[in-house]
N, C-alpha and C positions, 0 to 999 in steps of 0.2 A: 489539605494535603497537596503536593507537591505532584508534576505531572509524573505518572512512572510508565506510559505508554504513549507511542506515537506511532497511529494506525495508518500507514500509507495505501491507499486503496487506490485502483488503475489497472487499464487493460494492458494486453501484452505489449511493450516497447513505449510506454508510454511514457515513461522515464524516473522509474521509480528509482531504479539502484543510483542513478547521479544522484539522485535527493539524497539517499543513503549515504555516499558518499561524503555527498558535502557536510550531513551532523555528521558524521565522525570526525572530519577532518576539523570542527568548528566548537562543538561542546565538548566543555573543560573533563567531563564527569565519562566514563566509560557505559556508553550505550549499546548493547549488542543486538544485534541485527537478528529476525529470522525471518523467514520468507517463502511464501507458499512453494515457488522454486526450490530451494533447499530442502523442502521436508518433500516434493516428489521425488526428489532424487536418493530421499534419505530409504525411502521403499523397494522391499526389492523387486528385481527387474520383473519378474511375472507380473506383479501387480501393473507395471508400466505399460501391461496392452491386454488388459484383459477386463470384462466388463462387471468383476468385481470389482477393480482398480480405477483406474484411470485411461481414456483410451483417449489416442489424437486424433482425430477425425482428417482425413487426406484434406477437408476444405477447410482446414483451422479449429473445424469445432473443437468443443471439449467434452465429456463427459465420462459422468464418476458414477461406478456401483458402491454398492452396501457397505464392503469393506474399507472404500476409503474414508468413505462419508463416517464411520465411526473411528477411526483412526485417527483422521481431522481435527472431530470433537477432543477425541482427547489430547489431539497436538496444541490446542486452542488452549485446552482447563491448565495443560502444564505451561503456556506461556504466562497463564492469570498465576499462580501459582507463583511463580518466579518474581514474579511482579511483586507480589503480594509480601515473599519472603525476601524484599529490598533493591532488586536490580530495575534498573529500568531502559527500558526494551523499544526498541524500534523494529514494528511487524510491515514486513510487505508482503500485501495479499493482493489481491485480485477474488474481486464480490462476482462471483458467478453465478450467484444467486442471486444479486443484486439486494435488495431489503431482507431476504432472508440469511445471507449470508452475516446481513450488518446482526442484524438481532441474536444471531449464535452471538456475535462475539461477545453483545453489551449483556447477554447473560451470564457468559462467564468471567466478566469481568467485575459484576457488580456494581458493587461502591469506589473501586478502581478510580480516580480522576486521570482518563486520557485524551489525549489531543487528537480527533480525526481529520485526517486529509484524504481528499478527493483527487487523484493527482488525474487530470484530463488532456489529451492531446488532438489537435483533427484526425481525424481517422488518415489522411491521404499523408500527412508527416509522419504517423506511427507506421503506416506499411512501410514508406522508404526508409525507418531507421531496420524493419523487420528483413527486409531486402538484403541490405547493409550486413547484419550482424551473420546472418547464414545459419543460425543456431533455432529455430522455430519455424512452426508449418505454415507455410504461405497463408496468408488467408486468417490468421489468430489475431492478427493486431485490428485488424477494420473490425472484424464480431465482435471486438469485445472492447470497441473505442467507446460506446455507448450504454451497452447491456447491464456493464458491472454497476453504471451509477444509474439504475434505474429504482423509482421509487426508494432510493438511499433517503435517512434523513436530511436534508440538507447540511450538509457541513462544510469545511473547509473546501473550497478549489483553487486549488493548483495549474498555471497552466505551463507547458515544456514545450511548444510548437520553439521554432527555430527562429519565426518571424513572428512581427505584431505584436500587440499588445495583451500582456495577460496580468493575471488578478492572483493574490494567496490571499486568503481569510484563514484569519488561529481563533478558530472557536471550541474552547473546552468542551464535556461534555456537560458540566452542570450549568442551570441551565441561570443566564444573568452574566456567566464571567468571558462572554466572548470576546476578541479583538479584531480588527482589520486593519491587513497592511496593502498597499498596492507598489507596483513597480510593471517594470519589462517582462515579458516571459523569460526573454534572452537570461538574465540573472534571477527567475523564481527559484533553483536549488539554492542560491545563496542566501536568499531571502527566507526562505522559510529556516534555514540555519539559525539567521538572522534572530528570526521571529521567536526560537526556541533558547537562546542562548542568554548566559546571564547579561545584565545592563554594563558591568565592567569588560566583559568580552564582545563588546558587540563592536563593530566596526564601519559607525555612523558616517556618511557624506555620500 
């Protein structure tokens, strides 16, 4: 079966929606995007500062009570769900659970064949893009440059630093059919475009 998800995982500003960007604007097939961003906003506003909900911590932190935590789950089962019933989906989360956030997903994905990425940045390039945008609480992008990929299964990384040299690995999740590509950081959005797109669309040199 054919991939019908592509899980982007990375801390705040770390450069997931460029990635996003660039498959839309690259494969042929209509992939719709959802994103842990878009489903907190989808909440309404009480939930947004209350400690059933979602609260932002003045230092960047984050943290979630009961209600969203089941909310979540079930924003996840309708992503598998859609999948399931033929769309294929490009998710940007952010594991702030880190391994346990990974394991919600591969539960309710099942037998799903999805592509995960690790999308990684230094901490000290996500704060100045976090600076830059004015749209997030100081302090979210360095907590969470690390946290999200902790004890994650090893999968794909991505790197988005602005300089030096970075790495994408497209390793499905069944296990035998991984690949690896390397390039620039500078161009890893394209790359990983690249990397997803078919062999007539692709745009080799």
């Amino acid at each position: 079966m054919a991939t019908r998800l592509i899980i982007l995982n990375g801390g705040s500003s770390a450069g997931k929606s460029g990635i996003v960007r660039c498959l839309h604007a690259v494969l042929p097939d209509p992939w719709p995007a959802f994103g842990a961003d878009s489903f907190a906003e989808a909440l309404p506003a009480r939930m947004r500062a209350a400690e059933e909900g979602i609260v932002f911590e003045p230092d960047g932190g984050v943290s979630v009570g009961p209600a969203f935590t089941a909310l979540d789950a079930a924003w996840t089962e309708g992503i598998a769900a859609m999948a399931r019933a033929g769309a294929r989906i490009v998710v940007d989360d952010v594991f702030l659970g880190g391994a346990a956030s990974q394991r919600r997903w591969r539960k309710a994905l099942g037998e799903l064949p999805a592509l995960w990425v690790g999308v990684r940045c230094e901490s000290a390039v996500a704060v100045g893009r976090e600076l830059a945008r004015g749209d997030r609480v100081p302090g979210m992008a360095a907590l969470q440059a690390d946290v999200v990929h902790e004890e994650v299964r090893r999968v794909p990384g991505v790197g988005t630093n602005d300089r030096g040299a970075g790495r994408l690995t497209a390793d499905p999740v069944r296990p035998g059919e991984g690949r690896t590509l390397r390039g620039a950081a500078t161009s890893t959005p394209d790359r990983v475009a690249h990397a997803m797109a078919p062999p007539h669309r692709r745009r080799d040199g």
